[in-house]
N, C-alpha and C positions, 0 to 999 in steps of 0.2 A: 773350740767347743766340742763335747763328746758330742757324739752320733746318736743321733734318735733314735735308732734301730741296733738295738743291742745285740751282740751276736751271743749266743746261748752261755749264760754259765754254771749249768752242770757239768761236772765233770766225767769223763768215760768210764770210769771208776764205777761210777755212783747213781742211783735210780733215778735220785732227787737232790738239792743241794739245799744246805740249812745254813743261816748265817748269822750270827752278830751281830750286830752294824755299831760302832762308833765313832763320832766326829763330831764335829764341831756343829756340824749341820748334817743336813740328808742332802745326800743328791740334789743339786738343782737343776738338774736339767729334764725337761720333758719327753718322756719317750716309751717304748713299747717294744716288747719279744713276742717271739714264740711261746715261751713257756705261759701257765699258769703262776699266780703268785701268791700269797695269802702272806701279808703284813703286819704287824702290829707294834705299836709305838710304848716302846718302853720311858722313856724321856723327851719332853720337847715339844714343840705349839707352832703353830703357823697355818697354811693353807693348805687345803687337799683336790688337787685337781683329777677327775677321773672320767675319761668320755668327756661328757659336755655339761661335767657336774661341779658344781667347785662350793668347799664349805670348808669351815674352820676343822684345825686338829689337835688334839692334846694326848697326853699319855692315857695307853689303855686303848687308843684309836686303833680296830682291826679291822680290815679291807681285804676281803677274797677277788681275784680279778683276773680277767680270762684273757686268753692269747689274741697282742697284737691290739690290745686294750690303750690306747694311751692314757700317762697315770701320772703324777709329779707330788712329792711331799714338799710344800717348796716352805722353808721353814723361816719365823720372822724373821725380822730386821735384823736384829739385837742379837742371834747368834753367828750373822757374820762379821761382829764389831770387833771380834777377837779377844773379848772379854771371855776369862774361862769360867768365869759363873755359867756361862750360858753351854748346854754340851746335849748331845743328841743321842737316844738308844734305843734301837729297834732290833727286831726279829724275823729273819725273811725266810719263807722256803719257797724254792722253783721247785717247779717238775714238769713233764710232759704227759698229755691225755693218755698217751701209753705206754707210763711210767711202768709198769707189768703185765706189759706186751700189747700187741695189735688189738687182740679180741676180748682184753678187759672188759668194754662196756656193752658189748655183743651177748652179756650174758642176764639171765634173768634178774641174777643174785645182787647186779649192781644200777638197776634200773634207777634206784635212785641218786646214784653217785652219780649218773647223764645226766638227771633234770640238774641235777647242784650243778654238775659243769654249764649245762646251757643257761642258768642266771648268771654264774658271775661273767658270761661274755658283754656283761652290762653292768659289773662290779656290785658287788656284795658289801653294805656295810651289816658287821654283824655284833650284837645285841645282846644284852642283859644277862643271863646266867652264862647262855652258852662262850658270849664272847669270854666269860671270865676262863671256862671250862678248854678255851679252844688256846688262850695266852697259859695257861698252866701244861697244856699237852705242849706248847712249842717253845717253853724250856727246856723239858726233859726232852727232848727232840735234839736244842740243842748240843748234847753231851751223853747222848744213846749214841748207839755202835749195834754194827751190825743186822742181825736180821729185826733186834729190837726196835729198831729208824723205821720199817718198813709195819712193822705191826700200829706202832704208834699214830703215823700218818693214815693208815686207814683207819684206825680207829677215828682218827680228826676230823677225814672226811666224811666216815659214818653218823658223828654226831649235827656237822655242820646239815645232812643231806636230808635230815628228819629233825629240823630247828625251823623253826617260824617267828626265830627273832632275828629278823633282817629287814635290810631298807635297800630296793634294787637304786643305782647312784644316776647311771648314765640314761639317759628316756630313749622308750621306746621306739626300736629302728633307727636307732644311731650308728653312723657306719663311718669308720678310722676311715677317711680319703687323703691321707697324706703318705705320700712317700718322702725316703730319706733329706731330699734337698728343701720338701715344705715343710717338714718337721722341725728343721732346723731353723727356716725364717720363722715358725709360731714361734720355735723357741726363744726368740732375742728378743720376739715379741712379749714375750709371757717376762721374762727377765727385767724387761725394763719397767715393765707393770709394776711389779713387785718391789723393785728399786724406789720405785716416786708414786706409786695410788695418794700419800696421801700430800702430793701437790697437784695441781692443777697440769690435767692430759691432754691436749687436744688431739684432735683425729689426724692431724698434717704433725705432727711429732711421731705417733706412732706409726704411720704410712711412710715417713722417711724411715725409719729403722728395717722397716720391711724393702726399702728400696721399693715404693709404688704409690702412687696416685692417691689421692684419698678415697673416691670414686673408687679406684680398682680393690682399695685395702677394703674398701665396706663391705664390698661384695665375696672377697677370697674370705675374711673371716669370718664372714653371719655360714660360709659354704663349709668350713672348717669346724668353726666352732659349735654350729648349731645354734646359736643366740648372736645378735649384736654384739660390736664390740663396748658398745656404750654398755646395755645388761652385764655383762662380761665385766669391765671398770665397779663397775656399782654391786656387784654379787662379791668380787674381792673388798672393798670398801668397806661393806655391812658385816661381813665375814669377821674385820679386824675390830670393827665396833663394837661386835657380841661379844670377841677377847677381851676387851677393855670394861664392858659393861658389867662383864660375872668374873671379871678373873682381879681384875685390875681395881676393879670400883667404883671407876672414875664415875662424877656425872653425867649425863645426859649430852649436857650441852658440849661438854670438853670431848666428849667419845667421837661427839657430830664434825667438832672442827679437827680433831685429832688424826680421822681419817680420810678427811679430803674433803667434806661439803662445806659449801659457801654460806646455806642458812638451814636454821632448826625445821624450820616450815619442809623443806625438802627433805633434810635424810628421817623424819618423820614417817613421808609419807615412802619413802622408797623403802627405809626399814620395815614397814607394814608389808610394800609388795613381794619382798623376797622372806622373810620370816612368817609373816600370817600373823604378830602381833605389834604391840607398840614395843619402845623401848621399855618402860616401864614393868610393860606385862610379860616379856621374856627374860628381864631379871628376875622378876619376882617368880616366875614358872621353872626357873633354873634352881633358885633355891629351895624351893617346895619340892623337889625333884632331890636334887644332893644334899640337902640338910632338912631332912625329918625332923 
């Protein structure tokens, strides 16, 4: 399994690194750098885990996220089937806070390129014009050269640093407490979630993949993750229901037992506590939203 802790990949070369990305899937594994990161999903759906945030993603999904953030696109089922209908496309840029030099934000001129940095230490999902504005600068990003890479990018950060279409991800005073060797047991952790949410998990299943107690497991991840691991199971669940709900079509009832619940009466009311509506009312508020 890759390493939780990625070691930097900018290159010496280069202020900042801009990337591509194509696969089959994204990255499955859970982890976090140094650098800053600002993402967005050109193709592909599945779950977005950020800090102690976790919600559904689809194409057009852009995510600004601050150093040492833990972050995972962990993409559905059906693109690791090997079926090539299914295929993944995003757009990455790193950089470091003193991507042009030490005393960058020491100056008046970039006061608000700080505060931008000091939100996404809690990830940035970002929002209606701007996002479209910020996916259109990080193509031509891609396939700029030169000192044009460096004008553009702060052009992006300029826009993003005076936009107030954002949703901060990871809640207040959340703090990454993992080092490399617990990154790695969430990660098997997070892995197998994803593999089976929609069979039946008990807590003594997921405690032995962690190698520990069920006792010890409840306590290391309510410490890790910020929420239960049961909340945690049921926030990935409703995640894949609201896929199925506005993407898919399904019914109600097929979404309920599709993702893992036992009866309607339940993922009713647990859809209500992580959404704020019913099923009913976040279909219908989804298309009043995307189809005017």
């Amino acid at each position: 399994m890759k390493s939780a802790v990625q070691k930097s990949p900018i290159s010496d070369n280069y202020a900042f690194e801009v990337k591509y990305l194509t696969d089959a899937h994204f990255d499955p594994n859970w982890h976090f750098h140094s650098e800053y990161q600002l993402f967005t999903v050109i193709k592909g759906t599945g779950t977005r885990f950020v800090g102690d945030n976790v919600s559904p993603f689809k194409k057009n999904d852009l995510v600004f996220t601050g150093p040492n953030l833990p972050h995972l696109w962990q993409s559905d089922p059906e693109y690791f089937s090997g079926d090539k209908e299914f295929w993944t496309e995003g757009i990455v840029i790193y950089f470091d806070e003193n991507f042009l030099g030490h005393d960058f934000l020491h100056r008046s001129e970039t006061y608000k390129i700080k505060q931008l940095f000091l939100k996404a230490q809690r990830g940035m999902e970002i929002l209606g014009q701007t996002a479209e504005d910020t996916k259109s600068c990080m193509q031509q990003l891609v396939t700029a050269e030169d000192f044009e890479r460096i004008l553009l990018l702060l052009g992006l950060l300029n826009l993003l640093a005076n936009s107030s279409e954002y949703n901060l991800l990871a809640t207040e005073g959340y703090s990454n407490l993992l080092d490399e060797a617990e990154s790695d047991r969430m990660n098997k952790v997070h892995a197998y979630v994803m593999r089976n949410f929609r069979e039946k998990i008990s807590l003594d299943e997921v405690a032995a993949i962690a190698n520990m107690s069920p006792s010890s497991f409840s306590r290391y991840f309510k410490m890790h993750a910020n929420k239960t691991f049961s909340d945690f199971l049921t926030e990935i669940r409703i995640g894949y229901a609201c896929k199925l709900l506005v993407e898919k079509k399904v019914s109600i009832s097929d979404a309920c037992y599709e993702c893992g619940f036992n009866t309607l009466s339940n993922f009713n009311r647990q859809f209500r506590e992580v959404t704020h509506h019913s099923p009913l009312q976040y279909r219908k508020k989804y298309l009043e939203t995307h189809y005017p």
